[in-house]
N, C-alpha and C positions, 0 to 999 in steps of 0.2 A: 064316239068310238074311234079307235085309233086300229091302226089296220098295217103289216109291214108283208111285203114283198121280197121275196128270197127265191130269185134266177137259179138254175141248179145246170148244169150237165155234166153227168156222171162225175160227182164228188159223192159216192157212199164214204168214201174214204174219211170227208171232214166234214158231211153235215150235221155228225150227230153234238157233236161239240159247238157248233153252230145254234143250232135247236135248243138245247140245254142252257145257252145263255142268253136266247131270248127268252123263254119260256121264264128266266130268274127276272130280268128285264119286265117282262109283262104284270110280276107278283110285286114288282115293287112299291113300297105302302105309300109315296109321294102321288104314285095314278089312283087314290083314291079306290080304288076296287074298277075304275072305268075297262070297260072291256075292251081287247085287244085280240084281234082276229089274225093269225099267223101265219101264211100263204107260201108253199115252194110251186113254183112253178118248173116243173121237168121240159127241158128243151131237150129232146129226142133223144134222152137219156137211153141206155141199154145195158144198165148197170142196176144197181140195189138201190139205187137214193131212196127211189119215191117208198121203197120196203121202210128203209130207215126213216123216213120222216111219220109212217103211217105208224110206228115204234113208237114214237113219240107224241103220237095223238093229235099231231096237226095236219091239217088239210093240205093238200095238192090239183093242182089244172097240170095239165100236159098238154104239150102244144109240141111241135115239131116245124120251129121256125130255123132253127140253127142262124138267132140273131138275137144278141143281148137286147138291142133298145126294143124287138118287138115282143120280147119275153117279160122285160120290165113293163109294158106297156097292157099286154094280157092279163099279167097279176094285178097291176092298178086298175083297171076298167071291172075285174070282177071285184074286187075289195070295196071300190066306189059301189056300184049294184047293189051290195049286201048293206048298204048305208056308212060305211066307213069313212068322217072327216077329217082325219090328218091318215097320211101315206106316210111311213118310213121305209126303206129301204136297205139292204145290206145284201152280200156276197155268202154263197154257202162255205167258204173255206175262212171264213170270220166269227169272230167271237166278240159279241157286242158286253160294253159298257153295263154292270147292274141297273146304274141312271140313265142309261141311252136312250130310255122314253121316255122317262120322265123330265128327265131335262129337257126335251123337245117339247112337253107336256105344257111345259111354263109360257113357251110363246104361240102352242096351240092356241091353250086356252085363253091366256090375253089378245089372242090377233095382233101382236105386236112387228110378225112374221108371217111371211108369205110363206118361205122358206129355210130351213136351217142345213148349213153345210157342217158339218163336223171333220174329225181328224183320223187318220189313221196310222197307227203305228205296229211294225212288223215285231213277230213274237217267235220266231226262231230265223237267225241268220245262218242256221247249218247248210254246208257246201256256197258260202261266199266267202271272199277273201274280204279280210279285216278293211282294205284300202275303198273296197266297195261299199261296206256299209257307212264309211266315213264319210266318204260322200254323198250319198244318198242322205244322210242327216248333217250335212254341210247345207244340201238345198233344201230342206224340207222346215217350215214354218208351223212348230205347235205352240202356238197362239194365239189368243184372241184375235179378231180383225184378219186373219188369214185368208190367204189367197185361191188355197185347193178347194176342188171338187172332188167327191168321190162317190161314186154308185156305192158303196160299200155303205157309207153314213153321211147316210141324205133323206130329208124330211122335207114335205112341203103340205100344205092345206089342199085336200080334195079341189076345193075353188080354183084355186091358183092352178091346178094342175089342170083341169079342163079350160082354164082360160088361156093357158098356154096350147091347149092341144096336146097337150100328152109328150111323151116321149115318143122321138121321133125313129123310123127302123133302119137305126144307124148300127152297126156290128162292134161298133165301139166310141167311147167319148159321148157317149147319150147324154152321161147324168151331165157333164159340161155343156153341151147343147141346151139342158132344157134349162139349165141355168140361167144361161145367156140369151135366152129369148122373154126368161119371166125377169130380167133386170131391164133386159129393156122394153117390157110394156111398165116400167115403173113399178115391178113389184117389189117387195122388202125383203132383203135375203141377211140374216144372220148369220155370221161367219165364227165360231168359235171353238175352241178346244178341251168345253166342257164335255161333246154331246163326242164318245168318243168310241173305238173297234181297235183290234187286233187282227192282224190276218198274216197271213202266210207267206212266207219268201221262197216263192218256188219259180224256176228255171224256165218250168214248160207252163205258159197259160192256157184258157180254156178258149182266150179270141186271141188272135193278133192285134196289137197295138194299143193290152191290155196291160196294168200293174208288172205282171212279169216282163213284158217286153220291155217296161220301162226300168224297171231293175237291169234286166241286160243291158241297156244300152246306156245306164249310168256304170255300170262295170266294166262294160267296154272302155269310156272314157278315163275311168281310173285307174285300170291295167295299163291303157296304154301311156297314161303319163308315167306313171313307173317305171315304163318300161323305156323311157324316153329316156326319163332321168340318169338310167341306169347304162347309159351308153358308153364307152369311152369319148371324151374328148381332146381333141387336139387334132385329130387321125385326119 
């Protein structure tokens, strides 16, 4: 049984399109019919999420950590309990892959992976400057063998995940953390940009020193060379 984890706080705004495309993800005919248990976990939400996810017929935990790694952490400990052997994970302002379990499905089921990292790529740049997004996909690798981590689209085997100890209650950079602790107990981490999400280019994030903050401060760098560029010289 394959089980995904979806950190929420206050996104009514984008979970429902969230939910909709796991919900197609979980019906897809490569998982054989295998069942697929769907989990938001509400961190101190005070908004409509948990309404809208209960819309959609998928279950919720509410917890009031006001910390990604210990929310991510919450959802996997009750999904493992419920018997759940592979953990997927993704962001409530993401819109997963039809195959994004299924493809995970393939090294489930072989044990070929401990782990599988996937890709994500942004699905509206409205209120960026064109200079910004060019750089952001100047550094960004969608490729096999790649180098990113992302809580957004990240899988690993129930095993592997208590052999590491879980996700640590870090406010940010978790899914990176547990990475790097399950490569170097010599676990097998799949790197590819089959297993793939969509997600949001927004301004304000929901931690500091998340996705968004990493957009600003790639726009930051791009504005200002621009702005560099555009100096007089000679003066």
């Amino acid at each position: 049984m394959m089980g995904v984890v979806v950190p929420a706080h206050d996104e009514e705004a984008l979970i429902s399109p969230c939910l909709r495309s796991l919900q197609v993800a979980a019906s897809h005919p490569d998982l054989s019919a295998e069942p697929v248990l769907i989990l938001v976990v509400l961190d101190a939400c005070t908004d409509r999420t948990g309404e809208r996810a209960a819309a959609h017929g998928v279950e919720t935990l509410v917890v009031n950590h006001r910390n990604v790694g210990m929310t991510r952490a919450a959802g996997a400990l009750a999904l493992i309990e419920r018997g759940v052997t592979w953990l997927a994970f993704t962001d409530a302002d993401t819109a997963v892959d039809p195959a994004w379990l299924a493809r995970q499905a393939v090294w489930s089921r072989s044990k070929s992976a401990d782990a599988v990292c996937g890709v994500v790529t942004v699905d509206d740049w409205e209120g960026f400057h064109p200079l910004e997004r060019a750089h952001y996909e100047s550094l960004y690798h969608d490729r096999e063998g790649h180098s990113h981590v992302h809580g957004a689209s990240l899988g690993i085997s129930a095993e592997a995940y208590l052999r590491t100890g879980g996700f640590a209650p870090l406010a940010c950079h978790e899914d990176a953390d547990l990475v790097q602790r399950l490569n170097a107990m010599g676990g097998t981490i799949a790197r590819t940009n089959t297993v793939r999400v969509s997600t949001s280019a927004r301004r304000a994030g929901r931690i500091v020193g998340g996705f968004a903050s990493y957009l600003n401060q790639l726009g930051a760098a791009a504005l200002g060379t621009r702005a560099a560029s555009a100096e007089p010289q000679g003066l």
